[in-house]
C-alpha positions, 0 to 999 in steps of 0.5 A: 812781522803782523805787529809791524807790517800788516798782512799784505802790506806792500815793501819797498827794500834797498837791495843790500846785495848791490850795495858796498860797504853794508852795515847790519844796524839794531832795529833794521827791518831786513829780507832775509834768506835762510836756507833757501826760505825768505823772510822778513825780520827785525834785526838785534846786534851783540857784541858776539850775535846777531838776534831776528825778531819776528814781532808777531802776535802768534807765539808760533814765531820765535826769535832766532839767534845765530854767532856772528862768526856762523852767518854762512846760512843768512843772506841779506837781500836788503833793508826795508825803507818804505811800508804801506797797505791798500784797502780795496 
């Protein structure tokens, strides 16, 4: 996420799990735990997937795509609403 938070860039995050009624939205930056490991991704909805972006400038990230049907292993911790870095 380099291209979009800085390295040790600070997040605020609403935390979806206390949340009814949560909707996953196309361009929301979520928390995301994926078997155990956290992450952050930008998030593309399909009609059939569900689409995480890592907007990296390493190659070494690639987006992952996972069938709406087969979300069992993702769990949204929440949805990033505020960013912001110090310089010291």
């Amino acid at each position: 996420m380099n291209k979009v938070l800085a390295n040790g860039s600070y997040i605020v995050v609403h935390d979806y799990r206390k949340t009814l009624n949560r909707r996953l939205n196309s361009n929301d930056i979520l928390v995301l735990r994926i078997g155990g490991e956290y992450t952050v991704k930008r998030v593309r909805c399909t009609e059939t997937k569900l689409h995480l972006d890592p907007e990296s400038y390493s190659d070494e990230f690639k987006t992952n795509s996972y069938d709406l049907d087969c979300l069992d292993e993702i769990e949204v911790i929440g949805k990033v609403i505020y960013n912001y870095q110090t310089f010291e």
